[in-house]
LOFI-795274 format. One record per atom (N, C-alpha, C): x, y, z; residue in three letters; residue number from 1. Coordinates in nm, 3 decimals. Each point is the difference from the previous one (the first is absolute). Example, Ala and Ser with C-alpha at 12.3 -4.5 7.8 and 13.67 -1.06 7.14 Angstrom:
<pts>
+---------+---------+---------+------+-----+
!       u !       v !       w ! code ! pos !
+---------+---------+---------+------+-----+
!   1.319 !  -0.569 !   0.780 !  ALA !   1 !
!  -0.089 !   0.119 !   0.000 !  ALA !   1 !
!   0.090 !   0.120 !   0.000 !  ALA !   1 !
!  -0.035 !   0.105 !  -0.072 !  SER !   2 !
!   0.082 !   0.119 !   0.006 !  SER !   2 !
!  -0.077 !   0.109 !   0.073 !  SER !   2 !
+---------+---------+---------+------+-----+
</pts>
This chain:
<pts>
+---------+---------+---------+------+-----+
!       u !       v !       w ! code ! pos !
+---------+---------+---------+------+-----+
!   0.080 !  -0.120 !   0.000 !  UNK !   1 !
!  -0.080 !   0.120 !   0.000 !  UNK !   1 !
!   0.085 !   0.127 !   0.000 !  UNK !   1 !
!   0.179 !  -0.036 !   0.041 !  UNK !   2 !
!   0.032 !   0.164 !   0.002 !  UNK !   2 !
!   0.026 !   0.034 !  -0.141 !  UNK !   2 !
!  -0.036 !  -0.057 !  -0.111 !  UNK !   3 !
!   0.000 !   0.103 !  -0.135 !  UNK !   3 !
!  -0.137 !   0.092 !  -0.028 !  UNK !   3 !
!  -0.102 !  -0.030 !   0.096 !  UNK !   4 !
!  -0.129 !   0.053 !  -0.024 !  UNK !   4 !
!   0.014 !   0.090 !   0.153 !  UNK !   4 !
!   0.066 !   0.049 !   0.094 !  UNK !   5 !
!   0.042 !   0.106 !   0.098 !  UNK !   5 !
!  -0.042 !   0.094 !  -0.014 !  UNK !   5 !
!  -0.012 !   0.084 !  -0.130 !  UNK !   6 !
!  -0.037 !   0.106 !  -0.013 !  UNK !   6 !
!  -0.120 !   0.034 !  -0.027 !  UNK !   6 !
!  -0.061 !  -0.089 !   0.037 !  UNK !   7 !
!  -0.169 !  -0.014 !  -0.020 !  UNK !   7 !
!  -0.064 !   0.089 !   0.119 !  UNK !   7 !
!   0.036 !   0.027 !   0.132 !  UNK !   8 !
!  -0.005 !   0.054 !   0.112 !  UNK !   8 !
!   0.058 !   0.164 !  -0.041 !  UNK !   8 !
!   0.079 !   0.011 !  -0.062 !  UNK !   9 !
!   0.140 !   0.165 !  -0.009 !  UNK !   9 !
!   0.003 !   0.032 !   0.118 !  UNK !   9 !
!   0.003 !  -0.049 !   0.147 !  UNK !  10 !
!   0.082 !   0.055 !   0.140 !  UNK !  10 !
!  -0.158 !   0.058 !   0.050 !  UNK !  10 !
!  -0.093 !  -0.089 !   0.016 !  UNK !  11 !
!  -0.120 !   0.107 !   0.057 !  UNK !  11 !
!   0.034 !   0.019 !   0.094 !  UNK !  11 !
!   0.074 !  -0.102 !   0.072 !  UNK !  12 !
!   0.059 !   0.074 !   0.134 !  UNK !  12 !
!   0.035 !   0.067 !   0.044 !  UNK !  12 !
!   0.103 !   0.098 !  -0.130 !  UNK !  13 !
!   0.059 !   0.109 !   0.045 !  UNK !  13 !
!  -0.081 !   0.112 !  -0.079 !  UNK !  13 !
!  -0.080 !  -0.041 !  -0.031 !  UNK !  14 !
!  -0.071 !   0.128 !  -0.093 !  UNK !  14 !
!  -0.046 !   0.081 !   0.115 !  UNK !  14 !
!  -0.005 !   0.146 !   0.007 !  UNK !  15 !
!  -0.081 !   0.144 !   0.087 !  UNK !  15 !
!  -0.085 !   0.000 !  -0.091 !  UNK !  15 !
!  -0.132 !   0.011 !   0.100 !  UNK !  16 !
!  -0.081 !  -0.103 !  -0.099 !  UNK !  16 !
!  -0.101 !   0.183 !  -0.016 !  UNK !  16 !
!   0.092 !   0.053 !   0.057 !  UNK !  17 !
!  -0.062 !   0.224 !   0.055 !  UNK !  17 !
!   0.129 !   0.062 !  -0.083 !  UNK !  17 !
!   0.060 !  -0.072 !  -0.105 !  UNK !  18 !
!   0.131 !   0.149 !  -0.027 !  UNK !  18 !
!  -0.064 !   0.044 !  -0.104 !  UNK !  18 !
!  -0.133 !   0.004 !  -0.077 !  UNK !  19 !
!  -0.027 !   0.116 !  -0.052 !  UNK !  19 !
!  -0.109 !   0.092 !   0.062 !  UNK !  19 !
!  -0.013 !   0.010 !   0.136 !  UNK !  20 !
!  -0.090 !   0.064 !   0.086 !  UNK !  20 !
!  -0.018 !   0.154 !  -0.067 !  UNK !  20 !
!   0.112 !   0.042 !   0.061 !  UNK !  21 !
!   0.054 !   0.139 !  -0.048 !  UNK !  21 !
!  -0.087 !   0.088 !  -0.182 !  UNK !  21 !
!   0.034 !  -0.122 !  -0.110 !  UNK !  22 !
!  -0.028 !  -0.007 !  -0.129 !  UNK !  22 !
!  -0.149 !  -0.012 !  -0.017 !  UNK !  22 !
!  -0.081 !  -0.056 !   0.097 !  UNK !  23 !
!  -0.144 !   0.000 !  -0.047 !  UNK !  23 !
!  -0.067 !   0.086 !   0.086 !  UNK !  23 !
!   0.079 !   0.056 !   0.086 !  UNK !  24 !
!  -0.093 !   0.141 !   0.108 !  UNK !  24 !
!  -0.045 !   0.114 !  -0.129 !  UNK !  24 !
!   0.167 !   0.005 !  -0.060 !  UNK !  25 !
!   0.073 !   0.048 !  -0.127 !  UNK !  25 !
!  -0.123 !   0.026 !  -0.107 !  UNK !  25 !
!  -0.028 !  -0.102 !  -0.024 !  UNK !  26 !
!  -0.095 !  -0.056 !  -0.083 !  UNK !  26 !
!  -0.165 !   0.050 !   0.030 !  UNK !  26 !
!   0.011 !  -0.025 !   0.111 !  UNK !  27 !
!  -0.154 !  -0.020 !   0.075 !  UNK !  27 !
!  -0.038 !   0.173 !  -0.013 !  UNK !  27 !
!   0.114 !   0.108 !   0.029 !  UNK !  28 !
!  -0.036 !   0.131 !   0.021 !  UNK !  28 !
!   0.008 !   0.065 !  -0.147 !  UNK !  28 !
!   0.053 !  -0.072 !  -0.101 !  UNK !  29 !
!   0.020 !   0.060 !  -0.128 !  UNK !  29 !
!  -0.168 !  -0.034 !  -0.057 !  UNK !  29 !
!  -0.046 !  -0.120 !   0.060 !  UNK !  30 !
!  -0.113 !   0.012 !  -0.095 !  UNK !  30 !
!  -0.112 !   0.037 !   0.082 !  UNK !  30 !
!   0.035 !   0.057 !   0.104 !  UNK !  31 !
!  -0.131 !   0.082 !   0.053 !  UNK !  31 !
!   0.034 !   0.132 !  -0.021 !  UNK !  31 !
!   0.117 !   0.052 !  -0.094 !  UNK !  32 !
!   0.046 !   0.153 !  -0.040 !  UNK !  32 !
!  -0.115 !  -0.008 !  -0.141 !  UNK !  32 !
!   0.048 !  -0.137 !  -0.076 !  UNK !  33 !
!  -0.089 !   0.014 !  -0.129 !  UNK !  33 !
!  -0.120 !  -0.050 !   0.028 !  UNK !  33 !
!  -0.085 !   0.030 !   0.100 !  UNK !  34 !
!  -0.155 !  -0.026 !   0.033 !  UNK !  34 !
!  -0.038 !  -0.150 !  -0.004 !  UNK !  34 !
!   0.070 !  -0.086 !   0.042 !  UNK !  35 !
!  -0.052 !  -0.130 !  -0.007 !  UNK !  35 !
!   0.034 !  -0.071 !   0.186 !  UNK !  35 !
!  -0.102 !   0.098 !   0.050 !  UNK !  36 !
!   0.030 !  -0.079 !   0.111 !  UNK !  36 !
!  -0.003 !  -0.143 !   0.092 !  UNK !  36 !
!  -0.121 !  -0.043 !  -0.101 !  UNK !  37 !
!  -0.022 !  -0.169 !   0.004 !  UNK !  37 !
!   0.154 !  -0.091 !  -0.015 !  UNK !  37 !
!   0.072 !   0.063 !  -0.112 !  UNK !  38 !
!   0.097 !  -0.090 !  -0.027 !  UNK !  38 !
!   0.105 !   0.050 !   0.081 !  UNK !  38 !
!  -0.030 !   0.084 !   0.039 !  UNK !  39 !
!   0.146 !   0.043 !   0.100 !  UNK !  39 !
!  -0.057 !  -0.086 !   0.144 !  UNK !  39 !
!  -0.120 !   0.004 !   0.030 !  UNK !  40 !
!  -0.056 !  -0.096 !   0.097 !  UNK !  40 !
!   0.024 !  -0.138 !   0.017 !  UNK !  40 !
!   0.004 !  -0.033 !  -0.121 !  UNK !  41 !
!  -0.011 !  -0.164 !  -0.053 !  UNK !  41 !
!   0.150 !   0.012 !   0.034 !  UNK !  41 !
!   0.108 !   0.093 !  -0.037 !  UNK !  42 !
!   0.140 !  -0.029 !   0.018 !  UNK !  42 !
!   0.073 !   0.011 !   0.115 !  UNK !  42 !
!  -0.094 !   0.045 !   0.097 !  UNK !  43 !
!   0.022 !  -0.006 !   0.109 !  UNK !  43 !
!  -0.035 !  -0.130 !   0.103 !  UNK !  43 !
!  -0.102 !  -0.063 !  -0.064 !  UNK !  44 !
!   0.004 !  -0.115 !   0.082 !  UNK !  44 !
!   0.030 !  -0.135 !  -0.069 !  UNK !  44 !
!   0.101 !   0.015 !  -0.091 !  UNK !  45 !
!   0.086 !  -0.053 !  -0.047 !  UNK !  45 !
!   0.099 !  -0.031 !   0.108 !  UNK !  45 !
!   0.040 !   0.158 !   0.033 !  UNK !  46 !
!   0.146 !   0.034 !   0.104 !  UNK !  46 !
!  -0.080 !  -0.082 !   0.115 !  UNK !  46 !
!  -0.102 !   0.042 !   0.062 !  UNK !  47 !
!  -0.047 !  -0.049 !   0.119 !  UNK !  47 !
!   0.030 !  -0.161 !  -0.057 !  UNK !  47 !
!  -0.026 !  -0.050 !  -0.056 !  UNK !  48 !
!  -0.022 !  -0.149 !  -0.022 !  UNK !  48 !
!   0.184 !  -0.049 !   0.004 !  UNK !  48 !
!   0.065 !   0.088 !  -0.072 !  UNK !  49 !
!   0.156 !  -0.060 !   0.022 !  UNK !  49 !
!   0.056 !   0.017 !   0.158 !  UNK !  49 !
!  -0.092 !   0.138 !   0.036 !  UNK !  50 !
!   0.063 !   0.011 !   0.162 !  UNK !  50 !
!  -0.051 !  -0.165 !   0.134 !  UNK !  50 !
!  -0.082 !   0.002 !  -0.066 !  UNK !  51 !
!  -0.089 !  -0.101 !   0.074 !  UNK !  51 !
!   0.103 !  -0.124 !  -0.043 !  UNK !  51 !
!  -0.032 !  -0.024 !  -0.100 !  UNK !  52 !
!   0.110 !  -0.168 !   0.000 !  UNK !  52 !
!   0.124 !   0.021 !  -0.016 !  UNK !  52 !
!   0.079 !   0.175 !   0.062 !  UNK !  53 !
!   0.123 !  -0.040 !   0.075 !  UNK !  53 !
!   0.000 !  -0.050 !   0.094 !  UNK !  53 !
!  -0.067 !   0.071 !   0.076 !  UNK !  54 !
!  -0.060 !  -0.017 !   0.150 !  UNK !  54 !
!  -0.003 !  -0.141 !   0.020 !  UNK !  54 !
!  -0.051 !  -0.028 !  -0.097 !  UNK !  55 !
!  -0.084 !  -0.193 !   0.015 !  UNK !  55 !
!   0.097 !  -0.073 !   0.026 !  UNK !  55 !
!   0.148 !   0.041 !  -0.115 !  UNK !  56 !
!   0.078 !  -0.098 !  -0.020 !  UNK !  56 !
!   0.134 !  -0.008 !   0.075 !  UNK !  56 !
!  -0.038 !   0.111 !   0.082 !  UNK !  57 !
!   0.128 !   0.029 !   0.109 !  UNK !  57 !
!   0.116 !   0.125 !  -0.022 !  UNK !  57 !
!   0.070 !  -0.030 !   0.073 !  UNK !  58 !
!   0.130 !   0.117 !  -0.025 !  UNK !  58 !
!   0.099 !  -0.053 !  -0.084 !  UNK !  58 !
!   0.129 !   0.061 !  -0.007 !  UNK !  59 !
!   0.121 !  -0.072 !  -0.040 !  UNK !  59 !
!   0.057 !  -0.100 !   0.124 !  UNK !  59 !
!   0.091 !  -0.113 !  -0.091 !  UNK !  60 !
!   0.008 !  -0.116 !   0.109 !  UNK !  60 !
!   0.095 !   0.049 !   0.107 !  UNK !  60 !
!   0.048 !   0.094 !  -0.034 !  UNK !  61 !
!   0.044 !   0.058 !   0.157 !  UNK !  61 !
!  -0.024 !  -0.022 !   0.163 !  UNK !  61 !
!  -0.153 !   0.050 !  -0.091 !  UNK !  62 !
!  -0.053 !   0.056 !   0.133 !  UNK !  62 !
!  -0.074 !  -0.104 !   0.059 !  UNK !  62 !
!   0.039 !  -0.137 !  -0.067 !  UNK !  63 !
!  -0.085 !  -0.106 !   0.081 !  UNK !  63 !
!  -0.049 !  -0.101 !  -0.081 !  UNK !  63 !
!  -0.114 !  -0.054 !   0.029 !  UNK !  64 !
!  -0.031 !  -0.161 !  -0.097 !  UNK !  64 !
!  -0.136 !   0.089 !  -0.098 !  UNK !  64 !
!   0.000 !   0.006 !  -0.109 !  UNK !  65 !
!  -0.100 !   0.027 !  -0.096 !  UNK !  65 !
!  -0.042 !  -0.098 !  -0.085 !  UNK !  65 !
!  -0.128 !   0.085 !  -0.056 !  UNK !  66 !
!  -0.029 !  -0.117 !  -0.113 !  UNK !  66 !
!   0.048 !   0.002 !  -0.125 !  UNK !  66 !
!   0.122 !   0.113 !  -0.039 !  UNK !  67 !
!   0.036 !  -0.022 !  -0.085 !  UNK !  67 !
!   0.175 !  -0.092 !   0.024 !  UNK !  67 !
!  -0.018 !   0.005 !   0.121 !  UNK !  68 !
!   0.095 !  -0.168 !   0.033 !  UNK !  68 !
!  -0.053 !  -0.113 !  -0.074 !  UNK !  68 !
!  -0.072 !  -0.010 !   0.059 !  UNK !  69 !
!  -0.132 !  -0.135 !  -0.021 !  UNK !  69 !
!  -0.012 !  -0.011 !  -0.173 !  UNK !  69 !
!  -0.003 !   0.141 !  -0.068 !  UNK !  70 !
!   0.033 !   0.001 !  -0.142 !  UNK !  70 !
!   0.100 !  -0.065 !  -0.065 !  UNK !  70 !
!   0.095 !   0.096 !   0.091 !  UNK !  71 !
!   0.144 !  -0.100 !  -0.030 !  UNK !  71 !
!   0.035 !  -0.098 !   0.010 !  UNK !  71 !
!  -0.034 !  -0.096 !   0.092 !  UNK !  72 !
!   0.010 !  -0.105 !   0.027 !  UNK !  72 !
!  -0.080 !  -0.089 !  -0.066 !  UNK !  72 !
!  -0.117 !   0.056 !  -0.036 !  UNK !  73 !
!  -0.080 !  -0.089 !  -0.122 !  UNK !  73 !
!   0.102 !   0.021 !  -0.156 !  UNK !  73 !
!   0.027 !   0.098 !  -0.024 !  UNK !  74 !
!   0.055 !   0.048 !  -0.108 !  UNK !  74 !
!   0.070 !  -0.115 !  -0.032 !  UNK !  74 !
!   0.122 !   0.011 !   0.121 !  UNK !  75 !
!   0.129 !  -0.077 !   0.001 !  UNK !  75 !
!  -0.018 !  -0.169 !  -0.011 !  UNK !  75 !
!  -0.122 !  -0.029 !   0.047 !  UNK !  76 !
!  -0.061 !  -0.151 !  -0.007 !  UNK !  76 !
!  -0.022 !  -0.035 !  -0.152 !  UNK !  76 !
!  -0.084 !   0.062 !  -0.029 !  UNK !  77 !
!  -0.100 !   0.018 !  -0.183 !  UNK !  77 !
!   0.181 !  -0.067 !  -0.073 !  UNK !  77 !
!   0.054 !   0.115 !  -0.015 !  UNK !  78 !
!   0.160 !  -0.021 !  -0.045 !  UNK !  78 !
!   0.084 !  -0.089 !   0.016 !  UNK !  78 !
!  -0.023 !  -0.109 !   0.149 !  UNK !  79 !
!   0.075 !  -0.159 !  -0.006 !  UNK !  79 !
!   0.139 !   0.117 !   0.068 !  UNK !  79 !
!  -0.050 !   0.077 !   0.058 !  UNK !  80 !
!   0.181 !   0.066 !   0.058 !  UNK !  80 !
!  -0.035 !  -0.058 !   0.154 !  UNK !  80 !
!  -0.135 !   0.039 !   0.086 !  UNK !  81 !
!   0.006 !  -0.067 !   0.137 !  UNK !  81 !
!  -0.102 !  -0.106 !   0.012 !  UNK !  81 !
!   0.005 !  -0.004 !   0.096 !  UNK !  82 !
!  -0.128 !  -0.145 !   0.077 !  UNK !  82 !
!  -0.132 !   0.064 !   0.022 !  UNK !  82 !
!  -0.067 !  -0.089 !   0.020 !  UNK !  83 !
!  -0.144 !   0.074 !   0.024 !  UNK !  83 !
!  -0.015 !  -0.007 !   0.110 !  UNK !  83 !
!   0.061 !  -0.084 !   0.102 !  UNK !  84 !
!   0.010 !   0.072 !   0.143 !  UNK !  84 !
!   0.051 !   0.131 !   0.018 !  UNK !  84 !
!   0.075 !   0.118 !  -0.078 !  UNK !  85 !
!   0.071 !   0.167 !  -0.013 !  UNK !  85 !
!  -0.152 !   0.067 !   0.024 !  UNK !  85 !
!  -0.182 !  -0.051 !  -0.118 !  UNK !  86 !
!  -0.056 !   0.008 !  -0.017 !  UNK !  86 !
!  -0.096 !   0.051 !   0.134 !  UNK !  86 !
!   0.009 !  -0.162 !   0.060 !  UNK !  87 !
!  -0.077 !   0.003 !   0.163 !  UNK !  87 !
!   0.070 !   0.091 !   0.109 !  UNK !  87 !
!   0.114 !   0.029 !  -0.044 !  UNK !  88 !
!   0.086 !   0.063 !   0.127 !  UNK !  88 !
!  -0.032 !   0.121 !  -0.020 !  UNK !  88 !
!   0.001 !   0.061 !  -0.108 !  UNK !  89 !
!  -0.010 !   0.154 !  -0.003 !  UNK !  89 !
!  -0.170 !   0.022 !   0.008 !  UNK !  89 !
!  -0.082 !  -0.091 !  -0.022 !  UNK !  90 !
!  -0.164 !   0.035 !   0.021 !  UNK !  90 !
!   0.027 !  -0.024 !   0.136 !  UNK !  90 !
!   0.032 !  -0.112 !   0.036 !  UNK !  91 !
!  -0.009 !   0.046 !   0.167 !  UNK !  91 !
!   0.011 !   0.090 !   0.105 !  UNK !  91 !
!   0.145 !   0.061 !  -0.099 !  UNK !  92 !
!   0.070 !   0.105 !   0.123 !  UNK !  92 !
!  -0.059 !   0.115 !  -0.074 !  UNK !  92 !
!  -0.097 !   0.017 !  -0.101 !  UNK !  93 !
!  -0.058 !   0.103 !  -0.049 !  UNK !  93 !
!  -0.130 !  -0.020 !   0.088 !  UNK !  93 !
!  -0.020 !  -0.084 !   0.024 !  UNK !  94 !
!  -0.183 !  -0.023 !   0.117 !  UNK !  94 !
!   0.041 !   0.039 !   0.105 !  UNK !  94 !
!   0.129 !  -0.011 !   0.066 !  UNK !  95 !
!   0.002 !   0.007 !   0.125 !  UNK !  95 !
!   0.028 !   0.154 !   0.005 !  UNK !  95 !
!   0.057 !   0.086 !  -0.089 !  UNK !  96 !
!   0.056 !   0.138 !   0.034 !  UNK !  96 !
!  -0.216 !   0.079 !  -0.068 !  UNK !  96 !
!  -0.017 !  -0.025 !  -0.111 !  UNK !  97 !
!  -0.092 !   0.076 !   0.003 !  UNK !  97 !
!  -0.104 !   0.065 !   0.065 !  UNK !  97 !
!  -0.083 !   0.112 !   0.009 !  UNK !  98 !
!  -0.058 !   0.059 !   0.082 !  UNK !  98 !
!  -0.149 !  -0.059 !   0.012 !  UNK !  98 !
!  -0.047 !  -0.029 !   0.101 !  UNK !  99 !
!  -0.113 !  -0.043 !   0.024 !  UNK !  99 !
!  -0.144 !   0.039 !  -0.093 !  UNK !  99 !
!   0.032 !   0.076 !  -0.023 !  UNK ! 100 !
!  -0.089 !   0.076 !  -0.115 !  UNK ! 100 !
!   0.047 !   0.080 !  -0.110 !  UNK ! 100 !
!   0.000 !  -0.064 !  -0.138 !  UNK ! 101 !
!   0.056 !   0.046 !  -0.126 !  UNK ! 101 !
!  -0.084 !   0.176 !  -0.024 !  UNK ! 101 !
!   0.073 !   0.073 !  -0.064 !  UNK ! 102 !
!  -0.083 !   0.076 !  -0.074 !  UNK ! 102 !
!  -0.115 !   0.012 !  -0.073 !  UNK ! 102 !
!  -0.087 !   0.079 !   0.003 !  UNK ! 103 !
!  -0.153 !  -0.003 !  -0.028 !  UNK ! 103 !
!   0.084 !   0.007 !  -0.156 !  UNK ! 103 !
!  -0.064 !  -0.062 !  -0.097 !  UNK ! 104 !
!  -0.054 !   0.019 !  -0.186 !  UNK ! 104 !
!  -0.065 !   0.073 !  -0.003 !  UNK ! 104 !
!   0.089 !   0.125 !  -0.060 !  UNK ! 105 !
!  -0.113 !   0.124 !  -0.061 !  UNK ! 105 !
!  -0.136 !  -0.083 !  -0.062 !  UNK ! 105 !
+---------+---------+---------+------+-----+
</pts>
């Protein structure tokens, strides 16, 4: 499976918010040219990427995430680790997460 690897491209490491900035950008240009629906609609776009950062954790820095749990699936799919890497990082991603996820816009 690791010739087909790139089937994933690193969701793990993807910022899943680095064009935040670019669609505020966006969102206020087209309520300049009178379309405030779509500057609306582009805003909860952003809300929707802010939300499943939130969802998917921080950088692995700062602790056990689910974009560990990504990685570790990633790295399985690819024949690079075991699928016990799989259970370890969902685990220690259950045990650090917050009792209550973020509300879905």
């Amino acid at each position: 499976m690791s010739n087909d690897s790139h089937r994933f491209n690193g969701l793990c490491y993807a910022d899943l918010t680095q064009r935040q900035e670019q669609l505020e950008m966006m969102a206020e240009l087209l309520e300049e040219y009178g379309h405030a629906d779509a500057a609306a609609a582009t805003r909860q776009v952003l809300a929707f990427l802010q939300t499943a950062e939130a969802l998917s954790g921080v950088p692995f820095e700062s602790g056990p995430s689910l974009r560990a749990v990504w990685s570790a699936a990633e790295n399985v799919w690819s024949g690079d680790w075991g699928r016990d890497s799989v259970d370890e990082a969902a685990q220690e991603w259950r045990a650090a997460k917050p009792a209550t996820a973020p509300e879905i816009p």
